[in-house]
C-alpha positions in Angstrom: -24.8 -3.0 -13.0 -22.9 -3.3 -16.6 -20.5 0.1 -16.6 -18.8 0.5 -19.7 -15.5 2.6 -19.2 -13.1 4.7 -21.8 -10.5 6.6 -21.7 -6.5 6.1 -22.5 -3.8 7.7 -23.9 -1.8 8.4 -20.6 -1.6 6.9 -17.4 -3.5 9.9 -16.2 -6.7 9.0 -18.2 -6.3 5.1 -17.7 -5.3 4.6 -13.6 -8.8 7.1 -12.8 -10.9 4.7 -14.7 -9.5 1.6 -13.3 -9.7 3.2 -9.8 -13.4 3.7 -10.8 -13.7 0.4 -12.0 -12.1 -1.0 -8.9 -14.1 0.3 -6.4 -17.7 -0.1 -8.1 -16.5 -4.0 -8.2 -16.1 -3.9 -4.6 -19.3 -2.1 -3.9 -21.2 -4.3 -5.6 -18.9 -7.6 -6.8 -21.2 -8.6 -9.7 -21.2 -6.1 -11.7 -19.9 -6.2 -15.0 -17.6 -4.0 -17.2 -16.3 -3.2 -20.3 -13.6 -0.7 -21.3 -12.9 0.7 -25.2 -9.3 1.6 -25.7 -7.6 2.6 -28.3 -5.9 0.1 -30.3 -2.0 1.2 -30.0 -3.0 2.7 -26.4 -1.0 1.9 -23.1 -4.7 0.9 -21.9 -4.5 -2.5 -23.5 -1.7 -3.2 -21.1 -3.1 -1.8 -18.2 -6.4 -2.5 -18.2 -5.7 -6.1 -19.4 -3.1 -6.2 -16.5 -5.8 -4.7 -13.8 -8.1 -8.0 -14.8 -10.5 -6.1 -17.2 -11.8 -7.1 -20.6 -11.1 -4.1 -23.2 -12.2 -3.7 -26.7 -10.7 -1.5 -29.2 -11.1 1.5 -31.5 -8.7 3.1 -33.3 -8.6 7.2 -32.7 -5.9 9.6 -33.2 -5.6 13.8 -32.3 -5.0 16.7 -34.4 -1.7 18.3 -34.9 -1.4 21.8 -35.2 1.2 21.7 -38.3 0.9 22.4 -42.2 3.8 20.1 -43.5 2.6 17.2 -45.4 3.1 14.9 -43.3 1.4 16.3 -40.2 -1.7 17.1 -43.1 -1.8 13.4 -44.1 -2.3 12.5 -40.7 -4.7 15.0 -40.1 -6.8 13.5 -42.6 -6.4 10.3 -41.1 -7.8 11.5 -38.0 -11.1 12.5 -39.9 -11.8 9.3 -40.9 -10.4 7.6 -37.8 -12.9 10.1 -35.8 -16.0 8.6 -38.0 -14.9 4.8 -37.9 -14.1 5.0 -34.4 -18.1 6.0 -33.9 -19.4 3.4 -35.4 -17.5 0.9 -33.9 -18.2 2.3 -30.7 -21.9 2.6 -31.1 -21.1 -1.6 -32.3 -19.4 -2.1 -29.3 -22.2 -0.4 -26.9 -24.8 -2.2 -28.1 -23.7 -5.5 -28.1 -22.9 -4.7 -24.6 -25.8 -2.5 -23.2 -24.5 -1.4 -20.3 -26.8 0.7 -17.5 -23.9 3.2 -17.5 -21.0 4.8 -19.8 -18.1 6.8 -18.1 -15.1 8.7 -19.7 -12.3 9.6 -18.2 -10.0 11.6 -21.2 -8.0 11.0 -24.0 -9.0 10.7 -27.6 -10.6 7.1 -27.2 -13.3 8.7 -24.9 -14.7 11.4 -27.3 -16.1 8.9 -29.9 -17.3 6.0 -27.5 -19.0 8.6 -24.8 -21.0 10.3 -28.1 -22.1 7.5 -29.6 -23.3 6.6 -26.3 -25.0 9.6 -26.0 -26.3 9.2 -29.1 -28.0 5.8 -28.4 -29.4 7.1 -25.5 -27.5 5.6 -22.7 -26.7 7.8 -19.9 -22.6 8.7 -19.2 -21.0 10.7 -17.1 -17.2 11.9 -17.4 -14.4 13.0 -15.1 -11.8 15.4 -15.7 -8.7 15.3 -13.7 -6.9 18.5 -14.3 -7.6 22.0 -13.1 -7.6 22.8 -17.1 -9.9 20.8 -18.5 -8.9 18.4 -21.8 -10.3 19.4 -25.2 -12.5 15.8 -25.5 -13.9 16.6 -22.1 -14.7 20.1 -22.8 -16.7 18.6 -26.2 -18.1 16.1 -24.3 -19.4 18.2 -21.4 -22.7 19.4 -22.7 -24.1 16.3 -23.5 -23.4 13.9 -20.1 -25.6 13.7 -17.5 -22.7 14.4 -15.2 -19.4 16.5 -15.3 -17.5 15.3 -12.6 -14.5 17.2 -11.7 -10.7 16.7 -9.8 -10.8 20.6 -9.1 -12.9 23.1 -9.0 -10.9 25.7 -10.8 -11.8 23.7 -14.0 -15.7 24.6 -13.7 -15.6 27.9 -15.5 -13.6 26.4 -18.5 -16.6 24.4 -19.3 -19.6 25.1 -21.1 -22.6 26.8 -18.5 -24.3 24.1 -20.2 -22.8 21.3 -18.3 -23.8 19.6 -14.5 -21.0 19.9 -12.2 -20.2 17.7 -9.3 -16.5 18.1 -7.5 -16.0 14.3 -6.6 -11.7 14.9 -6.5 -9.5 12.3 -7.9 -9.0 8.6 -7.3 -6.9 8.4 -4.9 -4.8 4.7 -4.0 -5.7 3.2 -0.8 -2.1 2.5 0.2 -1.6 6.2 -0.4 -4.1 7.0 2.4 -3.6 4.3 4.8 0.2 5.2 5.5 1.4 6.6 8.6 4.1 9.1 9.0 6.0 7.7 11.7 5.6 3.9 10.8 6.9 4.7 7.1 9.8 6.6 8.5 10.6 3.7 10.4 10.3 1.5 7.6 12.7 3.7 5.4 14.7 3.6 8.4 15.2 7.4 8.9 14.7 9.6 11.8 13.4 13.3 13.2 17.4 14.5 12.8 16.9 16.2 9.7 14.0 16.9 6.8 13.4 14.5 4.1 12.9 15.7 0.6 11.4 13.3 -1.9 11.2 14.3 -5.1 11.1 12.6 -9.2 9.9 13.4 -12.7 7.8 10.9 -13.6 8.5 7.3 -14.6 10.4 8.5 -17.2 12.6 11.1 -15.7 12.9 14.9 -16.2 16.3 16.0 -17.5 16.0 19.2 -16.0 14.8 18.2 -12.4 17.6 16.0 -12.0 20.0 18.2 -13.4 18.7 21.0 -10.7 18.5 18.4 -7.9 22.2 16.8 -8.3 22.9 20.3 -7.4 20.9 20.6 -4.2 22.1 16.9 -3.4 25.7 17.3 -3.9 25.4 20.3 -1.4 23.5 17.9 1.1 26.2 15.1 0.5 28.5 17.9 2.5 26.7 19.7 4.9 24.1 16.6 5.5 21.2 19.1 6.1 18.3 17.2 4.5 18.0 13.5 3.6 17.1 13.0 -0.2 14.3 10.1 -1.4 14.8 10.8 -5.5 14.1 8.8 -8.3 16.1 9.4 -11.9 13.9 7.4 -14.0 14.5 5.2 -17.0 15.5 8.0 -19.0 17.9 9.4 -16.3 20.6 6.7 -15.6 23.4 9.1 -16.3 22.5 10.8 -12.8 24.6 8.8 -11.0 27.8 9.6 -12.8 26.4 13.0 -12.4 26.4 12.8 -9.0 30.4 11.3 -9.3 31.8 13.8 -10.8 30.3 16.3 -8.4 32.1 14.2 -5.2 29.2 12.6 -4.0 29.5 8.6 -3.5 25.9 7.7 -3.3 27.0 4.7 -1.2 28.8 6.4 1.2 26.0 9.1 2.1 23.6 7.7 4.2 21.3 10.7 3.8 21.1 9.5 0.3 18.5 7.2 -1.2 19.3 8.0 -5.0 17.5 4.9 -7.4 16.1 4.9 -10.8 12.1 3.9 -9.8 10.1 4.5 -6.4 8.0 1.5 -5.8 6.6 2.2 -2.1 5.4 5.4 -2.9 3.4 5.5 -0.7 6.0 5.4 2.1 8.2 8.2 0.9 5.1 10.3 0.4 4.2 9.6 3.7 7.8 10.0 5.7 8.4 13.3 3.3 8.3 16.8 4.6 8.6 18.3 0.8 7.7 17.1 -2.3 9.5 18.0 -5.4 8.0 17.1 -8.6 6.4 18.0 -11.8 2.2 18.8 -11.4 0.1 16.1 -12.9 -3.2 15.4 -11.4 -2.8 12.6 -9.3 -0.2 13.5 -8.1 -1.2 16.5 -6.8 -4.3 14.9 -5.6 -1.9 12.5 -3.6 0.3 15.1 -2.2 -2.8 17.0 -1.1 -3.8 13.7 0.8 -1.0 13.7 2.7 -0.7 17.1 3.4 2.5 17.6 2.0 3.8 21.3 1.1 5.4 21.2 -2.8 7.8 22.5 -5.0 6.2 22.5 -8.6 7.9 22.1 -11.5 4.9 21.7 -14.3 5.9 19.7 -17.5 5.6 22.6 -20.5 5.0 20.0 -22.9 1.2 18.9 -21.9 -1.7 19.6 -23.7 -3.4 22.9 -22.8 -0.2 23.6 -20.3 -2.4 21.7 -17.6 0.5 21.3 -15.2 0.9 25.0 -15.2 -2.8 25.5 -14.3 -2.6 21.8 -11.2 0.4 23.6 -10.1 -1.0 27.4 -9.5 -4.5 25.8 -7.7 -1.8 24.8 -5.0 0.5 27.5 -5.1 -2.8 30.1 -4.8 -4.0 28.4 -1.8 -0.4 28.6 -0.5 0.5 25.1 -0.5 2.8 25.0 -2.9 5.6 27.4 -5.0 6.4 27.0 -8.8 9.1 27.1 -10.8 8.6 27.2 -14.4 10.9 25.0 -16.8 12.1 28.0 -18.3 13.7 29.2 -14.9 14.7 25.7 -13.2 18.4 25.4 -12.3 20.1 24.4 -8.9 20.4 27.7 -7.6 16.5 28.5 -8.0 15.9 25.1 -6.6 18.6 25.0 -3.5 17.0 28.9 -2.7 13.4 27.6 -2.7 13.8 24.6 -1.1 15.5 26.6 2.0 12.8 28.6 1.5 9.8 26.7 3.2 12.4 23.8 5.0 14.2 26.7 7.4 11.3 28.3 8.1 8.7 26.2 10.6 5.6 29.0 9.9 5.7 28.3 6.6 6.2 24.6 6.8 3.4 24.6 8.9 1.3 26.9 6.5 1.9 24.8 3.7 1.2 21.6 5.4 -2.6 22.9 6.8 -2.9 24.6 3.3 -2.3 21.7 1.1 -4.0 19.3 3.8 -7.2 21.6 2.8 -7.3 21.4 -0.7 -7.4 17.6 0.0 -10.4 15.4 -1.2 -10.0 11.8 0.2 -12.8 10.0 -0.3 -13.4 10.7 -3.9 -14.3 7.1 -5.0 -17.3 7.2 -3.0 -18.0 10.1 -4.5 -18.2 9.2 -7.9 -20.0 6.1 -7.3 -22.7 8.0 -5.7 -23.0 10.1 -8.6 -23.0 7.1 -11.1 -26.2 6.4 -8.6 -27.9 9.0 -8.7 -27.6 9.3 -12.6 -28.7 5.8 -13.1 -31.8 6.4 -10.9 -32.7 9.7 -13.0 -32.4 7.6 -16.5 -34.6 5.2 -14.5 -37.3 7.5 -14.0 -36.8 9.5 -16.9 
């Protein structure tokens, strides 16, 4: 099979399609791919990194502004969005692979319609719960729409063929056991542990909120804390100083810029606090874990608003919006669902529900069952 992949822009487009990528090579090891990136795109990295070969187009979005300069790129993008289709239909032809899939982001627009174009069938997969503008173009001409969560369906064009396949989701994430990670983290059944972050980056204003809630646990030790600060949040610390709290000295404390065993804390946690992108919503679900939702205003569309309500309608998860974050919110939420064992419990079954685990297989099946209709057809 020869799959060629696209999508970039974000982590959030690129990870799904190398997750994709990564399990159709084990399924069947000589298979061949290709992915189109754009040129300036974190993909080059990461896909380069995961052991990939990548070509390149170069692709840029709309802004929504009149000033001269935001109308000189505009224009730009107009010719960017022609060039980039005929070097993708270049690009697919020299390859002529069995299969195209998109995952989101600008690159995938032109590369998944000029494949359409040629004739080769494609497929995309939308991650979010409000689906991305390229995806919602796209959508009437794949053979497949393949779809994270199902609240996205109706935001599509009736035109389009639906199958819920959930998102990737990493193997270390689901192989994890509660009680051996807590013993690996070295805690204990004494008190809850909250794990919470922003992103690689950092949010300003989760921190902010949760040096609040931590400097009241570094007194009354009533939960342990698992946070990460993130590269953009390294004055937390000092934060935390001048609020009395010696991180050193707490041992209910695990305060550090980066988590890199995730999969650990997510498993040992008993509440997640966090903004609401899609995989890591689709991770929390895995593990069952009840949330508190803090959805990043400044995405496209406002999709974080619209991951985050899917779990808090189901009753897996509250919200907090940006605009009403602080540390008294937070500290009166969090008691919220940790002092009361129901609702714990509620929101543990509930977000355990929503979970879709084996979605890999999924959308491999479906990449079958699309190549065996282009077969016959």
């Amino acid at each position: 099979m020869k799959v060629l992949l696209a999508g970039g822009g974000t982590a959030g487009h690129i990870n799904p399609a190398l997750a994709i990528a990564g399990y159709i090579k084990e399924q069947e090891p000589d298979a061949e791919f290709l992915f189109i990136g754009n040129r300036d795109g974190m993909e080059q990295r990461l896909v380069k990194q995961a052991g990939f070969p990548i070509k390149s187009v170069v692709i840029s979005g709309f802004h929504r502004s009149f000033a001269p300069k935001e109308i000189i790129h505009n224009i730009k993008t107009v010719h960017y969005s022609f060039s980039s289709r005929r070097a993708a239909k270049k690009i697919i032809r020299e390859f002529n692979p069995d299969i195209c899939i998109g995952t989101g982001g600008y690159v995938s627009g032109p590369v998944i319609l000029a494949a359409c174009n040629l004739g080769y069938p494609a497929v995309i997969h939308e991650q979010n719960a409000y689906p991305g503008v390229t995806n919602k173009m796209l959508a009437g001409n794949v053979s497949r729409v393949m779809l994270a969560n199902d609240d996205a369906r109706p935001r599509f064009t009736d035109k389009a063929r639906f199958v819920l396949t959930g998102n990737p989701i990493r193997p270390a994430i689901l192989a994890t056991k509660h009680d051996e990670a807590k013993k690996r983290l070295g805690l204990d059944d004494s008190k809850p542990i909250i794990l919470s972050f922003g992103g690689s980056l950092g949010a300003k204003c989760i921190n902010e909120a949760m040096a609040e809630l931590i400097a009241r646990s570094a007194k009354d030790k009533k939960y342990y804390h698992i946070h990460a600060y993130g590269q953009q949040g390294t004055w937390m610390p000092d934060l935390l100083k001048k609020k009395g709290v010696d991180i050193e000295k707490c041992d209910n404390l695990d305060i550090r810029q980066y988590i890199d065993n995730m999969n650990d804390c997510l498993a040992a946690c008993d509440l997640v606090v966090s903004r609401a992108g899609a995989i890591t919503l689709s991770e929390i679900q895995a593990k069952g874990r009840p949330a508190v939702l803090i959805p990043s205003p400044y995405v496209t569309e406002n999709h974080q608003y619209h991951n985050a309500m899917s779990m808090v309608r189901k009753k897996a998860a509250k919200l907090i919006e940006e605009k009403d974050l602080d540390g008294k919110t937070l500290i009166e939420t969090v008691d919220s669902i940790l002092t009361d064992l129901s609702t714990l419990g509620e929101y543990r079954k509930n977000a355990q529900s929503l979970a879709i685990t084996d979605a890999n297989e999924r959308i491999y099946q479906t990449v079958k069952e699309v190549l065996k209709e282009h077969k016959k057809s």
